[in-house]
N, C-alpha and C positions, 0 to 999 in steps of 0.2 A: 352712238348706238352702244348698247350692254353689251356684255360679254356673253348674255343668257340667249340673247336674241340674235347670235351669230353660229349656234350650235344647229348641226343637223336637224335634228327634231322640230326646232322652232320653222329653221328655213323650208321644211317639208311643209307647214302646216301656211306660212305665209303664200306659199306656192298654191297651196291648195283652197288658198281663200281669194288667191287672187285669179286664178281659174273660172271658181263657182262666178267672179263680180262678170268677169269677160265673155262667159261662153254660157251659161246657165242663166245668171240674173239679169243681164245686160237685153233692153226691148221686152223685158217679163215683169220684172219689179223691181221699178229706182230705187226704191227705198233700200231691197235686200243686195241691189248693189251698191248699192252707198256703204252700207253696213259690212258687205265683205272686204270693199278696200279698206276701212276703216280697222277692222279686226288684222288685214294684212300690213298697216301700216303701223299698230301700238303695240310697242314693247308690253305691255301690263296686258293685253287683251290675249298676245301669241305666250306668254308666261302661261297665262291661267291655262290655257288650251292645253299645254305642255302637260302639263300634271293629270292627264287627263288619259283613260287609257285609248291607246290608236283609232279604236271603233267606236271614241266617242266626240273624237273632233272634227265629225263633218260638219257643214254649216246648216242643213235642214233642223238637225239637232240641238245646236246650241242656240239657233233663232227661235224653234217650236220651244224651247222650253223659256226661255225669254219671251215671250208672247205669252204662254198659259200663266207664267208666275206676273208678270206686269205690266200686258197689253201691245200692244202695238206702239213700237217709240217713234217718237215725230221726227227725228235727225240721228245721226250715226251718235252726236255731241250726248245724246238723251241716254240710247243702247250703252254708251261704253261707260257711261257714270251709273247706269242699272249693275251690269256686270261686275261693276269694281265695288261697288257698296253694297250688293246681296250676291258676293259668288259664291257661299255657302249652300244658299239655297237653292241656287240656278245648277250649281254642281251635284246636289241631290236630287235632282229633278233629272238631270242630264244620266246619270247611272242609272237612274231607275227606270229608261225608257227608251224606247229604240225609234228611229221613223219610220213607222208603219201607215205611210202614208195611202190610205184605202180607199182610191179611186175610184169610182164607180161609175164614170164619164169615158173609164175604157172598152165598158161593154160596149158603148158604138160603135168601137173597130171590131169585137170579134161577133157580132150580130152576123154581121154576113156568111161568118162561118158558121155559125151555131145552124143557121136556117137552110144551112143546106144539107143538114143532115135530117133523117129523116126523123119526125118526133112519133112517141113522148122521147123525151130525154133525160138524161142523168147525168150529173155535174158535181165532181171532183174537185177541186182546187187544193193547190199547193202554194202555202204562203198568205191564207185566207184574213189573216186579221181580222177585221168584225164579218167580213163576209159579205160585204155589199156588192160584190163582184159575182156575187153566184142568183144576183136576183135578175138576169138580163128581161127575163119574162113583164117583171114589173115595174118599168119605167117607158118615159116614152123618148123617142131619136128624130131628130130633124134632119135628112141628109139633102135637104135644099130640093130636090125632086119629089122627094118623099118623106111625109110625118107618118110617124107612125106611134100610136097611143095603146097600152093594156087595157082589154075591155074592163078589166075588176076594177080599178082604181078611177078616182075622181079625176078629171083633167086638171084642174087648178092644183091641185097636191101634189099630180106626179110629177118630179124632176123630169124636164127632157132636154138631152143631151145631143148638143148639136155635132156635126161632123164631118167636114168639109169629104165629098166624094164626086170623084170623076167619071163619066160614062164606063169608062170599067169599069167601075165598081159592081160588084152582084149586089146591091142593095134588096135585101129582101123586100115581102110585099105585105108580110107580117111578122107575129111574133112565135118564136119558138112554146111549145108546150113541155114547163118541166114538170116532171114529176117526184124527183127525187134530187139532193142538192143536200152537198157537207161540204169543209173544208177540215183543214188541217193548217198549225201555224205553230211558230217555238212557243208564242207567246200571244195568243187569241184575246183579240178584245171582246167587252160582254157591251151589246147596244144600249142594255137597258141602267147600265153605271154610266152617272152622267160626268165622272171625274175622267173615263176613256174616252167618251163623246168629246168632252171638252176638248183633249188632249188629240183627237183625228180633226179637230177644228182649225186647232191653234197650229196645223204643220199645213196649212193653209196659207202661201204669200200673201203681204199688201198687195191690194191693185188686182185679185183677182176676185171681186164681190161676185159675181155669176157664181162661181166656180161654187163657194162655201155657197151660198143659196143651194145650188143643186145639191150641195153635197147634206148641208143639214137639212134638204127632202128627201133625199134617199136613206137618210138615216131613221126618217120618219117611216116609211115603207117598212125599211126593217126592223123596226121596234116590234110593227103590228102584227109580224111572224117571223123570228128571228129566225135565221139558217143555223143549222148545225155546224158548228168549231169547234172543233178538239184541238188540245195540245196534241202536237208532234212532231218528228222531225222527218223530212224527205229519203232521208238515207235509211230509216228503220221502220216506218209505220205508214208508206205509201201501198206497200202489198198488201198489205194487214187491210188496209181502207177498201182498196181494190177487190178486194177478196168479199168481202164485207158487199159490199156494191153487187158484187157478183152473187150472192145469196139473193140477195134480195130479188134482184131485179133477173131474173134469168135469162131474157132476153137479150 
């Protein structure tokens, strides 16, 4: 073993690759655990990480960006011969991006709260990236008892998002009514640039095809009226939005 690959910093990132293989990707995606042993295991693969600043050597990151620049690799043997002969550009791709991986499969958890408030409503989000999180109105949920479908939208087009719940569950009996819906983010994606699409695609595991299906249908919803995102940060421009909200809507 190097001498490079016995330094703190290495063994921190070995640690944390071999973490992401056991507890994250282990029963989610062979593949992206194949790939974090494999990164925990090569001297050449924990070097390059090395050189990389702190916030950029998670593994959603270094795989989304090896996936948008050269596909989905078939063996760990494929990824780590990608990495060592274009890490140039895998490393300009990795700076230039964060994972803002924009979920929109989690409004099925907060549905239930949303509907039990009373509507119309107005929606805030902090950490919005394209915003697909602020559309709970137009999508549709399967909570095994109850489907439930957006009257505005076509059935076949709408993503619906399944969601395993228990008789406790307060599963509403419809859908909330918004009227009003922004967010705020450091670094906001635009729906209609198909280089960020691509790139909320590509932070997408092997092995979870549902998921991208619902997710590039949700993204299709939002194209068709994108929500409001601004740059901002939490700590200086949440009152300013609040306030802002509060003009508006008096209520």
């Amino acid at each position: 073993m190097s001498q490079a690959s016995t330094t703190p910093v290495i063994e921190n990132i070995r640690a944390r690759y071999r973490m992401f293989a056991e507890r994250e990707a282990h029963a989610v995606s062979p593949l992206y655990e194949e790939l974090a042993f494999r990164v925990a295991e090569s001297d050449a693969l924990l070097q390059f990480l090395s050189t990389l600043p702190p916030t950029k050597q998670q593994p959603n990151l270094l795989f989304g960006a090896v996936k948008l620049l050269m596909g989905t690799a078939t063996d760990a043997n494929e990824f780590e011969h990608w990495v060592r002969s274009r890490s140039e550009s895998i490393r300009g791709e990795i700076l230039a991006r964060s994972t803002q991986t924009n979920e929109p499969g989690r409004c099925a958890t907060i549905l239930p709260v949303l509907a039990s408030f009373s509507s119309p409503l107005a929606l805030l989000e902090v950490g919005a990236a394209a915003g697909l999180c602020l559309l709970p109105d137009r999508y549709g949920y399967d909570y095994g008892r109850v489907r439930l479908l957006p009257r505005s939208e076509c059935s076949t087009k709408t993503p619906v998002f399944p969601c395993r719940a228990n008789e406790a569950t307060p599963v509403p009996t419809g859908l909330p009514t918004v009227v009003w819906r922004a967010g705020i983010d450091l670094n906001p994606l635009n729906l209609s640039d198909p280089c960020e699409v691509e790139w909320l695609e590509s932070l997408v595991w092997p092995g979870q095809e549902g998921r991208l299906e619902r997710l590039a249908a949700a993204i299709r919803v939002g194209q068709k009226s994108p929500p409001l995102v601004r740059a901002g940060n939490l700590l200086y421009d949440l009152r300013r939005s609040s306030e802002r909200l509060q003009a508006m809507l008096p209520w």
